[in-house]
C-alpha positions in Angstrom: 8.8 -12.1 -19.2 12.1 -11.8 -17.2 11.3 -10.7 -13.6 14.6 -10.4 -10.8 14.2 -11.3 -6.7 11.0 -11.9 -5.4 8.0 -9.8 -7.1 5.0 -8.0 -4.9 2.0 -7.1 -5.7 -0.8 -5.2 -4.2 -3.8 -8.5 -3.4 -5.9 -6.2 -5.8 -3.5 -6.9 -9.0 -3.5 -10.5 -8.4 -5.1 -10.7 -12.1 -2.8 -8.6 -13.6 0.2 -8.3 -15.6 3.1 -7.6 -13.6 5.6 -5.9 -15.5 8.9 -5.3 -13.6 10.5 -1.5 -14.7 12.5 -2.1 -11.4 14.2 -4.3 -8.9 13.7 -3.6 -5.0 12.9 -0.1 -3.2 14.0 3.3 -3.4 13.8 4.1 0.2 14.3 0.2 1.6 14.8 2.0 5.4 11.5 0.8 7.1 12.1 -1.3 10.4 9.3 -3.6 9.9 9.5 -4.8 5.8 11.7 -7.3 4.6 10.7 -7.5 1.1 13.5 -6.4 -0.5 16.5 -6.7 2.2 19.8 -7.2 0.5 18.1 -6.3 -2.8 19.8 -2.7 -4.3 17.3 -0.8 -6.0 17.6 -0.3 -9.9 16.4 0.5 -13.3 15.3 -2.1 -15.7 17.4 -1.7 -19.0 14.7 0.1 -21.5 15.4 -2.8 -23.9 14.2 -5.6 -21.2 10.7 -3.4 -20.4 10.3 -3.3 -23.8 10.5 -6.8 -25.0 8.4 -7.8 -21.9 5.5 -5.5 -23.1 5.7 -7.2 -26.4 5.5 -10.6 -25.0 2.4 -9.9 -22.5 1.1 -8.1 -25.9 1.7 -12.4 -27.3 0.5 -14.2 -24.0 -2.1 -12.2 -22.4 -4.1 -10.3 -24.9 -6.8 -10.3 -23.2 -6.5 -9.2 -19.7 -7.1 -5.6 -18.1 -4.9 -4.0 -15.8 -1.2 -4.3 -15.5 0.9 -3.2 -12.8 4.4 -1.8 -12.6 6.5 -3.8 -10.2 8.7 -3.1 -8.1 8.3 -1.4 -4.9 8.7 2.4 -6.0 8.6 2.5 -9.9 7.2 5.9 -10.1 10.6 7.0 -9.1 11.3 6.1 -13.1 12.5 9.7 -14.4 9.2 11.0 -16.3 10.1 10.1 -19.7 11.3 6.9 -19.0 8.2 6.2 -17.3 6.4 7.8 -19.9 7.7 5.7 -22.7 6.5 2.6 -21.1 2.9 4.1 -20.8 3.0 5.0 -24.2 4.3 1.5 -25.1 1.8 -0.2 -23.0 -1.3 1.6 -25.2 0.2 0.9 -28.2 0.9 -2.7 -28.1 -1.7 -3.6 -25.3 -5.0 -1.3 -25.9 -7.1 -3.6 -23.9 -5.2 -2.4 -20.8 -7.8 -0.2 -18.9 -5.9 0.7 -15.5 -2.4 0.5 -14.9 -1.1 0.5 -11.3 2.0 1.4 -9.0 3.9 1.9 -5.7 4.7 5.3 -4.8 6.1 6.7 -1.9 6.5 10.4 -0.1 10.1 10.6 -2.5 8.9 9.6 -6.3 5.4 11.4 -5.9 7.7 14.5 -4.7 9.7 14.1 -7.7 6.8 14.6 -10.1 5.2 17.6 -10.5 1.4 17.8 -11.0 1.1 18.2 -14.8 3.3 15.0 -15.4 1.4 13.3 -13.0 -1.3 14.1 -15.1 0.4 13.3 -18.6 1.2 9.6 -16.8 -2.3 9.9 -15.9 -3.5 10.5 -19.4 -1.3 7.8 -21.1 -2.8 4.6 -18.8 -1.6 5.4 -15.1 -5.1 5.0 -12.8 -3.9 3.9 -9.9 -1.0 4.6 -7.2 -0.8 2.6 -3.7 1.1 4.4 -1.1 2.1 3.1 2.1 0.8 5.5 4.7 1.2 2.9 8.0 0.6 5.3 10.3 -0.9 8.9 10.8 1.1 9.4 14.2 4.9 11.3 13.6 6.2 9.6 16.6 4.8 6.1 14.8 6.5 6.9 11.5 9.7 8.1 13.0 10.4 4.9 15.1 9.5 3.0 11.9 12.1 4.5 10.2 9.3 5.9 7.4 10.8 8.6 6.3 8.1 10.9 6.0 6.0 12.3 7.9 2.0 12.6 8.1 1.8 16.2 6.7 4.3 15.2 3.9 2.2 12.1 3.0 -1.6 14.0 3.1 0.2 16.7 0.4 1.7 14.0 -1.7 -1.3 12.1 -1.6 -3.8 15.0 -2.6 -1.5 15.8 -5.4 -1.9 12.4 -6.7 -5.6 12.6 -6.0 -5.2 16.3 -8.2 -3.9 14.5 -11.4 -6.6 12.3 -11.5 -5.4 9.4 -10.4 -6.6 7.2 -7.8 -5.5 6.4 -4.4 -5.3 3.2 -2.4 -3.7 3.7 1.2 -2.1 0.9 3.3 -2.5 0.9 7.2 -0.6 -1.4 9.5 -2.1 -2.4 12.9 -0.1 -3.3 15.9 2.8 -0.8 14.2 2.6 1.3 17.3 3.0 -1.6 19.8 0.7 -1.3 23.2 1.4 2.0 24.7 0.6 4.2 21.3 -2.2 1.8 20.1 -4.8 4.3 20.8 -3.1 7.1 19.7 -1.4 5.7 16.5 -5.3 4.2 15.5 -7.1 7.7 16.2 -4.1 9.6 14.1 -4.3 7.5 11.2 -7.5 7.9 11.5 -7.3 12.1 10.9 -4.7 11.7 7.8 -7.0 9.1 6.3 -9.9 11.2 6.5 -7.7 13.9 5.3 -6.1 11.9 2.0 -9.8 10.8 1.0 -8.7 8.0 -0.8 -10.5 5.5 -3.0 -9.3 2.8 -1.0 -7.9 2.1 2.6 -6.3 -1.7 3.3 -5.5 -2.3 7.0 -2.9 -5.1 7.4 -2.0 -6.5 11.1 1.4 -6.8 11.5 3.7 -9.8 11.3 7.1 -9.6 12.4 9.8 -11.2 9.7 13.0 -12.2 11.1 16.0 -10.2 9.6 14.0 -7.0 10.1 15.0 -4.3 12.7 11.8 -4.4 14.1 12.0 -8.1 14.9 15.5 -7.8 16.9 13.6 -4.9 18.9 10.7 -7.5 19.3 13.8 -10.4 20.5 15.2 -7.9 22.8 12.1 -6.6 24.6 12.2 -2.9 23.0 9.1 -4.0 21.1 5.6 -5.7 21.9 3.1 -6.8 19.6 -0.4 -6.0 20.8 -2.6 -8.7 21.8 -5.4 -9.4 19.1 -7.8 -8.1 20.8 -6.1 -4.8 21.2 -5.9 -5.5 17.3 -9.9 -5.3 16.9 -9.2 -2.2 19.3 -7.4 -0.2 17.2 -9.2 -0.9 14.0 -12.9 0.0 15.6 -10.9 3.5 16.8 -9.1 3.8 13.3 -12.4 3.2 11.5 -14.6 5.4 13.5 -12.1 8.3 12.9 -12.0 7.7 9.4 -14.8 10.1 7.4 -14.5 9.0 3.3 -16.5 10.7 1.1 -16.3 7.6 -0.8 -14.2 4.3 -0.4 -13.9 1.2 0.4 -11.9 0.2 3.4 -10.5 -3.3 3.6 -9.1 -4.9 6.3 -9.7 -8.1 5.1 -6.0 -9.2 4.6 -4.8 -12.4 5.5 -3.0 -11.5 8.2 -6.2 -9.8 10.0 -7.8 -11.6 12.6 -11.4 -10.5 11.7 -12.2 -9.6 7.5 -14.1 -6.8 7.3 -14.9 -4.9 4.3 -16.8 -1.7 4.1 -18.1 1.0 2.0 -17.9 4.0 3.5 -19.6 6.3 5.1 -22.7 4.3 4.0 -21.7 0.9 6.4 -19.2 2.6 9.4 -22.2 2.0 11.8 -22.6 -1.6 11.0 -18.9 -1.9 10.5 -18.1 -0.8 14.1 -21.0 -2.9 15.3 -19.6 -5.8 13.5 -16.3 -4.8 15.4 -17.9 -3.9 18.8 -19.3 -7.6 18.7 -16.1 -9.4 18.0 -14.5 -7.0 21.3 -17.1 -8.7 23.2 -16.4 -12.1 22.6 -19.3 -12.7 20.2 -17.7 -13.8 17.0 -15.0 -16.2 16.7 -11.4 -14.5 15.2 -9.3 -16.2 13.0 -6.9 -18.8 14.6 -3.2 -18.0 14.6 -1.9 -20.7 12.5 -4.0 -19.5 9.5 -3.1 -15.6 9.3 0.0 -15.2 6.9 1.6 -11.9 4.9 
């Protein structure tokens, strides 16, 4: 299979296919990711898709999911997009879930019935980057969307059918909006319902424009604890009628992984330990992205 630049992958697809309909991101604005700096966003020749759908069909008959790299393929126009599905069941029927990044822009550009026709034809999953449920947070960020547009888009995906997994980023809304930027994400979480929340601490990469705000002193990382912090506050304003919420990433200090609502109160007494000194975080030189 013929992949370009460096691929990404949500941690849950680490076991499947990663078939790449595009190279870098749509939107490629947002001050804190350097995934795909100095990578121009663009289509896949058809032909290329193709062939690589044929080969996984060869060399990996066998596994379940596949997921559509790269960082926004749902902007694919629909029958683009739509061939691929198709091709997928045809040549790989043992595929039960294929997944994908979407943003506020591609889920926009897809109405609800061909949401539902991707839906139909093999797409189960979409991950959207929410990061934060505060407006000023997003804006600063450079998101380019904001909290309203995100719960509508969201839903709509939810409306089709297909599931939702939501990524949070802690420490996004340095010190000062901490508390307001945990309690806000909070709200739109509760608001999106999603299958699945993962919280992520953040990790500054150099070449980003978050990191030169960080050099010149316009930006401050919270301290870990302040981490912890925000996550209890997130978490208890968080009301799912059913997930799982996951901040268990490498880059958090403290895993935790919950089923909600059934474990928030042992969650946030898990959390309300760790505040007071009681269990032992993870040590700086072993948190990555």
């Amino acid at each position: 299979m013929q992949y370009q630049g460096t691929i990404y992958r949500p941690p849950s697809e680490a076991q499947s296919i990663l078939l790449q309909v595009t190279t870098g991101c749509s939107h490629n604005k947002c001050s804190f990711c350097g995934m795909y700096k100095g990578q121009r966003f663009a289509i896949k020749s058809e032909e290329q898709v193709l062939a690589d759908i044929d080969y996984a069909s060869v060399h990996f008959p066998s596994t379940r999911r596949l997921f559509l790299c790269d960082g926004d393929a749902l902007i694919l126009p629909q029958e683009r997009l739509l061939s691929f599905l198709k091709r997928i069941e045809a040549r790989l029927p043992h595929i039960d879930r294929v997944g994908i990044y979407a943003n506020t822009k591609s889920l926009q550009s897809k109405s609800i019935a061909e949401l539902q026709s991707l839906h139909s034809h093999g797409l189960g999953i979409v991950y959207m980057g929410l990061e934060s449920g505060d407006d000023v947070t997003l804006t600063g960020m450079n998101k380019g969307a904001t909290a309203g547009q995100m719960i509508e888009m969201g839903k709509k995906a939810k409306l089709a059918g297909i599931q939702l997994s939501v990524t949070v980023l802690l420490g996004i809304a340095g010190p000062e909006r901490s508390a307001i930027h945990a309690a806000a994400t909070g709200r739109v979480l509760t608001a999106l319902d999603p299958e699945y929340v993962g919280a992520l601490s953040l990790m500054l990469e150099p070449g980003t424009a978050l990191y030169a705000e960080y050099q010149t002193g316009r930006f401050a990382l919270p301290e870990p604890l302040a981490l912890l912090q925000e996550l209890r506050t997130m978490i208890a304003a968080t009301n799912l009628s059913q997930g799982l919420f996951h901040a268990n990433h490498a880059s958090n200090y403290l895993p935790i992984r919950a089923k909600l609502p059934e474990e928030k109160a042992e969650t946030l007494a898990v959390l309300d330990r760790a505040l007071a000194g009681k269990l032992t975080l993870k040590p700086e030189h072993l948190r990555a992205l």
